[in-house]
C-alpha positions in Angstrom: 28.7 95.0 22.9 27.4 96.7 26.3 26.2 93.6 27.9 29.5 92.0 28.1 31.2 95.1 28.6 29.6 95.8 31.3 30.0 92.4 33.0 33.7 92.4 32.1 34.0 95.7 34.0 32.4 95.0 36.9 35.1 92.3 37.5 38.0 93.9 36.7 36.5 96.5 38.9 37.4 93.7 42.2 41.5 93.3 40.3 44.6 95.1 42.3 46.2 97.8 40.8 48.9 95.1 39.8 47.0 93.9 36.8 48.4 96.6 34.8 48.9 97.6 31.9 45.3 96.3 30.5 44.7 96.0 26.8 41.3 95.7 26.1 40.0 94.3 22.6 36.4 94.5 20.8 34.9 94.2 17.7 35.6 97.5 15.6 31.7 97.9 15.0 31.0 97.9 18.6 30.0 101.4 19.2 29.9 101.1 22.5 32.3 99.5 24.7 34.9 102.3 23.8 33.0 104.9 26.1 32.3 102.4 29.0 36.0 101.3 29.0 37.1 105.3 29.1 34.7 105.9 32.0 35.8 102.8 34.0 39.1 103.9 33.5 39.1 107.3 34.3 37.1 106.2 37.7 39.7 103.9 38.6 42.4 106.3 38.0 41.1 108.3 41.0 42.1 105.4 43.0 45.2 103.9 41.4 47.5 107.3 40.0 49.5 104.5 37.8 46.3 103.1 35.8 47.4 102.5 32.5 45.4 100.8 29.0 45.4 100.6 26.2 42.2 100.4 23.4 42.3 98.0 20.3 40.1 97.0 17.5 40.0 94.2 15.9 37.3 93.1 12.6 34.1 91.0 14.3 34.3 87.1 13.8 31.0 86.4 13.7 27.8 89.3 13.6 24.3 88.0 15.0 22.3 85.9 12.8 25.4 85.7 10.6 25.4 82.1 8.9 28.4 79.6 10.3 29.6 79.2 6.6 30.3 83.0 6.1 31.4 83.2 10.1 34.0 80.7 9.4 35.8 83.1 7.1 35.3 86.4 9.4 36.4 84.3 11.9 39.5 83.7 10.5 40.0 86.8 9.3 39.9 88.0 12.7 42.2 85.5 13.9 45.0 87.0 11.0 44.1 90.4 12.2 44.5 89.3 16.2 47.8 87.3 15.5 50.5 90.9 15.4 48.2 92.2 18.3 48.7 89.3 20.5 52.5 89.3 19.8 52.7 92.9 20.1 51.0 92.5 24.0 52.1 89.3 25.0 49.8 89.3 27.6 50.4 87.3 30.7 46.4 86.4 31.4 43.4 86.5 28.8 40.3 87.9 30.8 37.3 87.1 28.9 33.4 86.5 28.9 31.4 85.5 25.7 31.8 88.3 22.7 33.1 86.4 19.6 36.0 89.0 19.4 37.3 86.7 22.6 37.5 83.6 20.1 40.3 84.8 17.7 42.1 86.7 20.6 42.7 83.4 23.0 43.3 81.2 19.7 45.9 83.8 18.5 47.3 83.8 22.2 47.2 79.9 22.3 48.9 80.0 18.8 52.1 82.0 20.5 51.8 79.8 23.1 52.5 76.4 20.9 55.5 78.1 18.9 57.0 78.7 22.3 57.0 82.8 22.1 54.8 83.2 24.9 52.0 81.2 27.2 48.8 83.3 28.4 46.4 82.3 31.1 42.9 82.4 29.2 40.1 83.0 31.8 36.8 82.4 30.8 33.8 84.1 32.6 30.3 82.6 30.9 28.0 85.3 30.9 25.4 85.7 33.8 22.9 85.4 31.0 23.6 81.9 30.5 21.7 79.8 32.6 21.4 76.4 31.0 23.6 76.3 28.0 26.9 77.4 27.0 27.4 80.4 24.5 28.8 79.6 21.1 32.5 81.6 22.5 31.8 79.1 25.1 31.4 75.8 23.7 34.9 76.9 21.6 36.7 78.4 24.5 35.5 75.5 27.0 38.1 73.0 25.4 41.0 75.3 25.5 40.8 77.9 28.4 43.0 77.2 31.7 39.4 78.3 33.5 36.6 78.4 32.9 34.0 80.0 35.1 30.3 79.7 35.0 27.9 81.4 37.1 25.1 78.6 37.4 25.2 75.6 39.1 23.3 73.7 35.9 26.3 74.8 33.9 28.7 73.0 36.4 26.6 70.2 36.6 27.2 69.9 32.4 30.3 71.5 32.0 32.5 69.4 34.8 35.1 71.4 33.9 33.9 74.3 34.5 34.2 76.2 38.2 31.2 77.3 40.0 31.2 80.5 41.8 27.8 82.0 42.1 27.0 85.1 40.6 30.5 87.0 40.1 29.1 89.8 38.2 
């Protein structure tokens, strides 16, 4: 919700026109990604005439200060919701940096993936913000993304899979 937003943006801000169409997903009480994403891509569409997105919503996994008992059932809530979105987009590459609405998305796309429908590259951008530890999306998405970038060295240094490099946003 803005922070990550904004990050997100400024890197898909450095992609080719040819990562396109792009489906962007957030929580649907995140008031206000919406309005940054419209702006980005009505800016970009002075520079690529063929810009096309799409906006989707799906319920929040987890809300701050939200116990892990209760988030464990949101979560999966959100996961049911994400499933017929991710096999409606069958997206080619997951681009994503921390919110918990990236959690459900990239284990629905991993799910299509396992039955054989179709495999997604998950990216994973760790927020600028973290310096020292991993976020809780993360620790989760650590284990199963294809990459996953971090923007300290500290965080390669205890995340060896992780890649290193520098500040990207």
């Amino acid at each position: 919700t803005g922070g990550h937003t904004t990050e997100i943006l400024r890197l898909l801000s450095c992609l080719s026109e040819s990562y396109s169409p792009r489906h962007y997903i957030f929580a649907d009480s995140d008031k206000m990604s919406e309005a940054k994403i419209r702006s980005f891509e009505q800016k970009r569409s002075e520079t690529f005439s063929n810009s096309q997105f799409t906006l989707d919503r799906i319920p929040r996994s987890r809300e701050v200060r939200q116990s892990w008992t209760s988030s464990v059932v949101t979560t999966l809530y959100s996961i049911l919701y994400s499933l017929p979105l991710t096999y409606k987009l069958k997206p080619d590459l997951i681009l994503c940096n921390g919110p918990g609405t990236c959690v459900p998305v990239c284990i629905s796309a991993l799910l299509l993936g396992l039955l054989g429908i179709k495999r997604a590259i998950i990216v994973y951008v760790e927020s600028i913000c973290r310096v020292e530890t991993l976020s809780l999306s993360g620790k989760i998405l650590y284990h199963f993304s294809d990459y996953f970038i971090v923007q300290w060295p500290d965080l390669k240094k205890k995340y060896p899979k992780s890649v290193y490099l520098g500040r990207i946003v």
